[in-house]
Each structure stands twice: as structure tokens, then as C-alpha cells.
C-alpha positions as CSV (number, residue, x, y, z in Angstrom):
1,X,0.0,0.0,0.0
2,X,1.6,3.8,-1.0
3,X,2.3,5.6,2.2
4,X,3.1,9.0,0.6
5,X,7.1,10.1,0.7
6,X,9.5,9.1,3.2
7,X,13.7,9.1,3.9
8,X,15.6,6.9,2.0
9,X,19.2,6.3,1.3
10,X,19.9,6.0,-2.5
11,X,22.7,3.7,-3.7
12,X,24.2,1.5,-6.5
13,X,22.7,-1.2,-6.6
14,X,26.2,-3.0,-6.2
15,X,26.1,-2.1,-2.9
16,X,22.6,-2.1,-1.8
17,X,23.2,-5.7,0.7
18,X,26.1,-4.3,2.3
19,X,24.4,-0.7,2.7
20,X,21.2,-2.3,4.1
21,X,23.0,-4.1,6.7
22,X,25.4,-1.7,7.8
23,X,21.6,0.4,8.1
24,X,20.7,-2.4,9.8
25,X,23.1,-2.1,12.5
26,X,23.2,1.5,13.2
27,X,19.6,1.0,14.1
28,X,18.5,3.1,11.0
29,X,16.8,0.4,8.8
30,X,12.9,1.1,8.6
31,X,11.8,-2.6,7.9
32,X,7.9,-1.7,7.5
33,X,9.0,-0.2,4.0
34,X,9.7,-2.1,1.3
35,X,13.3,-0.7,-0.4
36,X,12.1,0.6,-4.0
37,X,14.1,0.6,-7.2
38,X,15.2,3.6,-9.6
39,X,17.1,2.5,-12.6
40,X,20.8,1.4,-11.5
41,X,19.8,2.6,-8.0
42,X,18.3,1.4,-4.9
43,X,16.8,3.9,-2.6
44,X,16.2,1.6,1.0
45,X,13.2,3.3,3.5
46,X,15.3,4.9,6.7
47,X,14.0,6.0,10.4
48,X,15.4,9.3,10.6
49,X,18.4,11.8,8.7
50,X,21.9,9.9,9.5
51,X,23.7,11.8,12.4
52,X,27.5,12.9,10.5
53,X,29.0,10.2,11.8
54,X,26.6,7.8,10.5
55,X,27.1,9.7,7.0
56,X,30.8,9.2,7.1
57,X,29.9,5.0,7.6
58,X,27.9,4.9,5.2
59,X,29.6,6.9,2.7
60,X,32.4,4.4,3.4
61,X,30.3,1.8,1.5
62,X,29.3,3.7,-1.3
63,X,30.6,7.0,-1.6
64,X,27.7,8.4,-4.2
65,X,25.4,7.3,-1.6
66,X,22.7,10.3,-1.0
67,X,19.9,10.8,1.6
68,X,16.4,11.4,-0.4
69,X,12.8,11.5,-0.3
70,X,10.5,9.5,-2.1
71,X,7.2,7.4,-2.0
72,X,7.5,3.9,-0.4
73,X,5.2,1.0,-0.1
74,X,4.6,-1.1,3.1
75,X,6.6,-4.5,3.8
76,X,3.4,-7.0,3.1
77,X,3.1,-8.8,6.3
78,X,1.6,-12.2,6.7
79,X,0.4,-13.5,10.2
80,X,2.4,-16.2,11.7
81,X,0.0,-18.3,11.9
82,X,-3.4,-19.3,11.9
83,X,-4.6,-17.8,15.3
84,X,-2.6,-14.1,14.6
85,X,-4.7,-14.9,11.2
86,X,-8.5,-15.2,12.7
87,X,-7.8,-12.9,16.2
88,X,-9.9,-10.5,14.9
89,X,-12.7,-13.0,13.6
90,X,-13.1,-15.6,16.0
91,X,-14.2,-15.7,19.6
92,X,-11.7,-16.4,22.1
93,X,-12.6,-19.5,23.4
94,X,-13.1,-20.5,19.3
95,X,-9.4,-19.1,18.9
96,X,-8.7,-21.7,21.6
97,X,-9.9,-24.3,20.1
98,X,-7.9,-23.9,16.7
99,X,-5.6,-27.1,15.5
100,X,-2.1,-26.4,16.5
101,X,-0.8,-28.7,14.0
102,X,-2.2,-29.6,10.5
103,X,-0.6,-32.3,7.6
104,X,0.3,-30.1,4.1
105,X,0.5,-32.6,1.2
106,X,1.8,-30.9,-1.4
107,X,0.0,-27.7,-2.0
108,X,-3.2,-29.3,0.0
109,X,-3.8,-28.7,3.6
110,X,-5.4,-31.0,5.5
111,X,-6.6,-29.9,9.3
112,X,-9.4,-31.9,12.4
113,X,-11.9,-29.4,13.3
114,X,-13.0,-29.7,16.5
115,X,-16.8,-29.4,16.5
116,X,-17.1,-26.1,17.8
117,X,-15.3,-24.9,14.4
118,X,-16.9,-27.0,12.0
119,X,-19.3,-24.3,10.6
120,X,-16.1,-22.1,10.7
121,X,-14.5,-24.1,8.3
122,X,-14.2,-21.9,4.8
123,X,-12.7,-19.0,7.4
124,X,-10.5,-21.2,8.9
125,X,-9.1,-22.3,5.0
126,X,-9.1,-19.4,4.0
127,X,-6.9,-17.6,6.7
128,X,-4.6,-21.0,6.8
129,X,-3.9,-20.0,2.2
130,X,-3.6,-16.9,4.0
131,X,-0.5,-18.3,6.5
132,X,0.8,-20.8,4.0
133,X,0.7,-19.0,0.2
134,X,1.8,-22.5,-1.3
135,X,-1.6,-24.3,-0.5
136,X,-4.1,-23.9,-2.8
137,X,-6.6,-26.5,-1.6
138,X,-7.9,-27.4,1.9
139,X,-9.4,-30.1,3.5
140,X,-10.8,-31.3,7.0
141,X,-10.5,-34.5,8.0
142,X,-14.5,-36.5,7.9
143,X,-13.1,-39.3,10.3
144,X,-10.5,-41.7,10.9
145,X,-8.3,-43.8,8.4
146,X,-10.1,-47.1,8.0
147,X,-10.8,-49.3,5.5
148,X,-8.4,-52.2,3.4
149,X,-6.5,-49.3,1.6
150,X,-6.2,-47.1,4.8
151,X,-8.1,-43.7,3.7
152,X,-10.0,-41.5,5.6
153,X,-13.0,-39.5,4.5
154,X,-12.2,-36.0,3.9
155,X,-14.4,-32.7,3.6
156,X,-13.3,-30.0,1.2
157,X,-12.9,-26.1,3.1
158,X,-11.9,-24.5,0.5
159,X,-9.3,-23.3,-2.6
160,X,-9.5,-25.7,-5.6
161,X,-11.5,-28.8,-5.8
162,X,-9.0,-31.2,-5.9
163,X,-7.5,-34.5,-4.3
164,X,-4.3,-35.2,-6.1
165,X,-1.3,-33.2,-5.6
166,X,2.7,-33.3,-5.9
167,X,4.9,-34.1,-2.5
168,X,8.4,-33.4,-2.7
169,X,10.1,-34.6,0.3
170,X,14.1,-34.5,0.8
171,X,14.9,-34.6,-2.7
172,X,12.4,-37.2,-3.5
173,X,8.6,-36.2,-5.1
174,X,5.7,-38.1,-4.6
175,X,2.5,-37.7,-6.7
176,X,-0.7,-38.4,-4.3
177,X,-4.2,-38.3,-3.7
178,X,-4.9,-37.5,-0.7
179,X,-8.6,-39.5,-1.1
180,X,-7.8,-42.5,-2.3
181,X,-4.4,-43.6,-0.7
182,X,-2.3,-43.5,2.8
183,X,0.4,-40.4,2.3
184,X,1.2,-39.2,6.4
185,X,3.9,-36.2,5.4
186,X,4.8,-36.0,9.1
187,X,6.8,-39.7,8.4
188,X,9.6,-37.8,6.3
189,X,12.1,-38.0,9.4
190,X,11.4,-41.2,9.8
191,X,11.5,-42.4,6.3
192,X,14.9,-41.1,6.2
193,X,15.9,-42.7,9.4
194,X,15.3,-46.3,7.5
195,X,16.5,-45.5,4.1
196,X,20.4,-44.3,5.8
197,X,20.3,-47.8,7.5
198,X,19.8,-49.7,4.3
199,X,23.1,-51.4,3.1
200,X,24.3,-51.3,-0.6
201,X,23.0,-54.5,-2.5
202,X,20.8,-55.2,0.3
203,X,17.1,-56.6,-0.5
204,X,14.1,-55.1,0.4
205,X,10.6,-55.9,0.9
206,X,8.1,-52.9,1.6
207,X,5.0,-54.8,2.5
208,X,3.0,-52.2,2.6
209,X,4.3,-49.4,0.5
210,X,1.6,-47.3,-0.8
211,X,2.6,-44.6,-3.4
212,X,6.2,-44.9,-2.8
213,X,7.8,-43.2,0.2
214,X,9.6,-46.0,2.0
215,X,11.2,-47.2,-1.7
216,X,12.1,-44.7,-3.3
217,X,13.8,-43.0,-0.3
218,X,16.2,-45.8,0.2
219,X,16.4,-46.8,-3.3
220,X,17.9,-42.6,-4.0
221,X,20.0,-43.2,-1.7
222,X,21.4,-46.8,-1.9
223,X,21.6,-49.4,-4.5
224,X,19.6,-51.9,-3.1
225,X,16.8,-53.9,-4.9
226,X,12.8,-52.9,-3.2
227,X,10.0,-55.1,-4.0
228,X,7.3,-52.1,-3.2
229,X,3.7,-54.3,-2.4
230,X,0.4,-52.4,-2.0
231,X,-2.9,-54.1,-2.5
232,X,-4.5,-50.7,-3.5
233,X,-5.0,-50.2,-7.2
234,X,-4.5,-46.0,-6.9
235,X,-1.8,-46.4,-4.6
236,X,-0.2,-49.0,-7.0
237,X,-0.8,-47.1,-10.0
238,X,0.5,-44.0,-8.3
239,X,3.6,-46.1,-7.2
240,X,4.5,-46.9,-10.4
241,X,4.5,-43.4,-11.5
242,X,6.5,-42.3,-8.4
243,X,8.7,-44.9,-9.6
244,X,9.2,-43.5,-13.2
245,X,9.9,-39.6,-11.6
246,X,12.3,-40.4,-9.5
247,X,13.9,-42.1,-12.1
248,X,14.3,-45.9,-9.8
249,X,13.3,-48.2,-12.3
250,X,16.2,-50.8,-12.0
251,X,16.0,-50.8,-8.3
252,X,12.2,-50.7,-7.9
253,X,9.8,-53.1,-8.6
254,X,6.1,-52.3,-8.0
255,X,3.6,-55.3,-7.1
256,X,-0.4,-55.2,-7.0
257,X,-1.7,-57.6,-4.5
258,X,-2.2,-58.5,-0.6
259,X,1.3,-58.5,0.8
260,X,0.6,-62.0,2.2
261,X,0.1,-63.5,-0.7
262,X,2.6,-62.1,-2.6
263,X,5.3,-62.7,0.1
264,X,4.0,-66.6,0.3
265,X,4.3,-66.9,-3.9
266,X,6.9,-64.7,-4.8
267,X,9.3,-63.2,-2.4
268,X,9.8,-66.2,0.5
269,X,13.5,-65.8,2.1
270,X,15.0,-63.0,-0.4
271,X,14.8,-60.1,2.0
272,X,17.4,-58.7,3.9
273,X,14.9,-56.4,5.7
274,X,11.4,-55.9,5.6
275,X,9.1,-52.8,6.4
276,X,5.8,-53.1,8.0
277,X,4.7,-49.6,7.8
278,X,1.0,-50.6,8.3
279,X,-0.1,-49.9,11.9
280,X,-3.1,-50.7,12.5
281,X,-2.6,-54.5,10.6
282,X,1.3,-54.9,11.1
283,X,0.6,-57.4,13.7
284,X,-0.8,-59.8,12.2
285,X,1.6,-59.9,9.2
286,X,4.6,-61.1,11.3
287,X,4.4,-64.0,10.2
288,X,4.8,-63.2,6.5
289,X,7.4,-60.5,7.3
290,X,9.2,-63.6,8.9
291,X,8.9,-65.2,5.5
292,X,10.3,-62.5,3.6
293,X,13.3,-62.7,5.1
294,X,16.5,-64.7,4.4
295,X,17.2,-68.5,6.1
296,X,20.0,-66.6,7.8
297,X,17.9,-63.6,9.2
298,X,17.6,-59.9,8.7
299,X,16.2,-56.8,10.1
300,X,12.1,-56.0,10.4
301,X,11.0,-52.3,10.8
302,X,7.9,-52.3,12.9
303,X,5.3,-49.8,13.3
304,X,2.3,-49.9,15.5
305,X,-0.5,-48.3,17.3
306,X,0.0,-48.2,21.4
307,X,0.5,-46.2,24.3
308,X,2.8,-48.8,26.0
309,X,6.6,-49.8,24.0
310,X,7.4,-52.6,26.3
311,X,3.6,-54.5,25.2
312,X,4.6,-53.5,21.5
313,X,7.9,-55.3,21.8
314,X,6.9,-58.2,24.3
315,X,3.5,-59.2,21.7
316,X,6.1,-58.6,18.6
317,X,8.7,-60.8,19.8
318,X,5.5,-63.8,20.4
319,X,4.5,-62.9,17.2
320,X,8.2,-64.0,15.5
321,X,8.4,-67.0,17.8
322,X,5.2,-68.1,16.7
323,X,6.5,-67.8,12.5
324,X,9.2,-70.3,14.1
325,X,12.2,-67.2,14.6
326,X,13.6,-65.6,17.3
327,X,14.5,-61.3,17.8
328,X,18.0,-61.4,18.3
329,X,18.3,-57.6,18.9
330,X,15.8,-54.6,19.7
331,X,18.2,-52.4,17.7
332,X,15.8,-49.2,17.7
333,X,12.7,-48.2,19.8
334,X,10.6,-44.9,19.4
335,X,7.9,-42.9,19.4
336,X,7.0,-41.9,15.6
337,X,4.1,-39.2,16.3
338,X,0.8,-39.0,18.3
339,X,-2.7,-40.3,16.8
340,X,-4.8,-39.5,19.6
341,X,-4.3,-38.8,23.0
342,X,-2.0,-41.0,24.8
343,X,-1.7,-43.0,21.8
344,X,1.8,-42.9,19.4
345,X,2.8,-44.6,16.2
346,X,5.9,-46.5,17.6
347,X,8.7,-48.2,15.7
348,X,10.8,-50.8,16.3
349,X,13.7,-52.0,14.3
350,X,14.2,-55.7,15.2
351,X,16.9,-57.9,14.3
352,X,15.7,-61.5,13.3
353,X,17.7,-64.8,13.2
């Protein structure tokens, strides 16, 4: 917005960083102006006329420099975020209610009203584009993951009409749809966390791999052969396209069909580690991930529900006696994120003999 004239300091534009920070710290620097441009020149928005000893400094960077008046524009401020964005819309205790935390998928947003905000939702999306200029689509969650292929109902809020989106996530990208497959953004870290574990030439078996994230992580970053299994025809076909765009062909291979029956026909004893990121069914596919593995053993990344780790490893390590193994090691323990209240995503990374 054009606030009328003002004091600037006018210099090449050569110089204009160094200026601007030397500005900076002689406490002169008016940071609610945007610095304008005037052909070769910058003029940047000051506080008050230089004292002759701040002239001298400053003439020490650029001797042309000049003090001027001109018109300058205010610095376009953005709230911090999403309560600085409604405090003058919502009610207090609605302003207490607000999600602290909300998944971004891309350029979609995706946020839990709680139901005193539910009628507030196209504010609430539009203050959160407001906050976040890279979403252009929001969504509220309509209830909880559920089903075979692990989707959750969602409700649109507002921005564009649309469910499928690209991810890029520590140099990898990810094409997804939020409706129709399992994506949880806030498992980056600990995608990573596996994928720098995994050995050169080792094998892999991703039960339950969805679009990609697991794979394609570890295959960017090692060469080891991924058998990526999802029994969900979008996640599959989106898989496969992941696949192709991070340009993991010859390490990848993508498989439709239930993870049990695949392991049992095709990939019994190849794997030098299998992941099971599948947590509200990891439990009872032990016993394939058991079968995946080599005679000679191998490593099992674990995920599961609970609120207590030493159930999660006691009923894991009955569940890999009972598929006729034994867990050598507990090598990693931890608590991924929190679902609900009291209750985490935990991992385990077990080593089986």
C-alpha cells in the first residue's frame, strides 16, 4: 500500500546488501518499507536523517550514496499463523480451540476441526492459504483412516476442488491423492531414518508401501533392490508413477496384491529387511514379514499403534516365535508421532535370526 514520501538512502545497486545491513546495525533500517528501485539505484526506506557520523559510515560503502525523499510501499506482512490470522474473527474461546498442528500434502492442507469450528471451516481455509501461500486446496478431516487401503474421509474447506497433488520430500517427489491412498507427510524423518540404515545391495521388501515413500527413499539413496507391495490399485498405480519420476526403475519393482500372498508366492527368504509400515494390521503380518526374510535372518522395521513400547515389543517378539524365529536384537525403539491422546505410532527396528 503507498504511504506518501518518506527518507531513503539511495545507492548502487552494487552495494545495496552491504548498505542495508550496515543500516541495519546503526539501528536506521525502517523494515515496515519495502526498499524501491530507480534504474541502476536502490533507494532503502530509513527512520530518521543519519547523524554525521553515520554519514561518514555509510559513505564508506558507497561513496555516491545520498539521503532522499521519495514514496515507499509497506513491507506485506503475513500472520504467523493461523490464530494471529482469525484474532480478529473468532471468539476467544473459538481461537482456543484452533488445530495447533495440520498435515500439508503438497499444496493441499489438511486440518481436524474440532466441533465447535466446523461451521467455521471456509474461514478457517481461507486464513490457513492466508498463513501458507503454497496451499491452494484445503481439506478437514471427515473421520479416521479405516478401510483395506487405509483412507479417511475428507471434507473440502476451501481453494481448488482437488484431491491429487505433488509431495516433494528430501529430494524425492511423490505424486498423491490424498482421497484415495495412505500419504502421512509427518513420516519424512522417519523415512529417512530407515533409508540411511539400508546397506548397498541389500534386499528389500516394503510390504506395505503405498505410493512410494519407503522405496524410493532408500532406493535414492542406496543401490539396493525394493520389492514395493500395495494391494491398493490407486496407490499401485501411483507407485508406479513415483517410480518413473524419480527415475528408480532398475531398483524398484512395484507389485499389485495382498502382501501375504505375494510374500507366500513370490518373495519367500529373499529379503534382507522388511518394512511393515502398516499400523493398524502390522501385527498380524509377522508372520509373512518372517517369510520375507532370508534362512540366515535380517532386520524388520515395525510400526504400531500403542500407548505402551514394552507391550509393543513383548506381543512382537510372540508374534516372531510363533513364524518359528527368534529377535535377536531390539536395535531401535521410538515414538514416531501422536494419533490421539495418549496414543503414538511406535517403531521398532528388530533384528531376526
Amino acid at each position: 500500500m503507498t504511504i506518501g514520501e518518506g527518507l531513503g538512502v539511495k545507492v548502487n545497486k552494487d552495494r545495496g546488501e552491504e548498505l542495508r545491513k550496515l543500516l541495519l546495525k546503526l539501528g536506521l533500517l525502517n523494515k515496515e518499507l519495502r526498499i524501491e528501485k530507480e534504474g541502476y539505484y536502490l533507494i532503502i526506506p530509513i527512520l530518521r536523517e543519519p547523524s554525521p557520523a553515520e554519514l561518514a559510515s555509510l559513505h564508506k560503502v558507497d561513496p555516491n550514496m545520498e539521503v532522499v525523499r521519495t514514496v515507499f510501499k509497506e513491507v506485506e506482512r503475513r500472520p504467523r499463523d493461523l490464530a494471529e490470522a482469525l484474532g480478529d474473527v473468532l471468539e476467544p474461546n473459538l481461537l482456543a480451540a484452533l488445530p495447533r498442528s495440520f498435515d500439508i500434502v503438497g499444496d493441499i492442507a489438511i486440518i481436524e476441526l474440532p466441533p465447535e469450528l466446523v461451521e467455521y471451516g471456509e474461514i478457517v481455509a481461507k486464513a490457513l492459504m492466508t498463513v501458507h501461500r503454497n496451499v491452494r486446496a484445503v481439506y478437514s478431516k471427515g473421520g479416521a483412516v479405516e478401510g483395506e487401503f487405509r483412507v479417511r474421509p475428507l471434507r473440502h474447506l476451501g481453494g481448488e476442488r482437488r484431491t491429487l497433488t505433488v509431495h516433494r520430500e528430501h529430494g524425492c517427489v511423490f505424486k498423491v491423492d490424498i482421497s484415495k491412498v495412505y500419504f502421512s507427510p509427518r513420516l519424512a524423518n522417519e523415512r529417512l531414518r530407515v533409508a540411511n540404515l539400508v546397506r548397498h545391495e541389500e534386499v528389500v521388501v516394503d510390504m506395505f508401501s503405498g505410493v512410494g515413500p519407503f522405496a524410493i527413499h532408500i532406493a535414492r539413496r542406496r543401490k539396493a533392490k525394493v520389492y514395493a507391495i500395495d494391494i491398493n490399485p490407486t496407490a499401485y498405480s501411483l507407485l508406479v508413477e513415483n517410480v518413473r519420476l524419480n527415475k528408480v526403475e532398475e531398483l524398484v519393482e512395484p507389485i499389485h496384491g495382498d502382501a501375504a500372498q505375494v510374500v507366500t508366492t513370490k518373495l519367500r527368504g529373499i529379503a534382507d529387511r522388511v518394512i511393515m509400515n502398516h499400523p493398524s494390521q502390522a501385527e498380524r503380518f509377522i508372520p509373512y514379514a518372517c517369510k520375507a526374510l532370508k534362512d540366515e535372518g535380517g532386520v524388520i522395521h515395525y510400526y504400531v499403534f500403542a500407548r505402551d513400547l514394552e507391550e509393543v515389543k513383548e506381543r512382537f517378539s510372540r508374534g516372531v516365535e510363533a513364524a518359528g524365529r527368534r529377535v535377536l536384537d531390539i536395535t531401535y525403539e521410538g515414538y514416531v508421532r501422536e494419533v490421539a491422546p495418549r496414543l503414538w505410532q511406535v517403531a521398532l527396528d528388530a533384528l531376526i535370526i
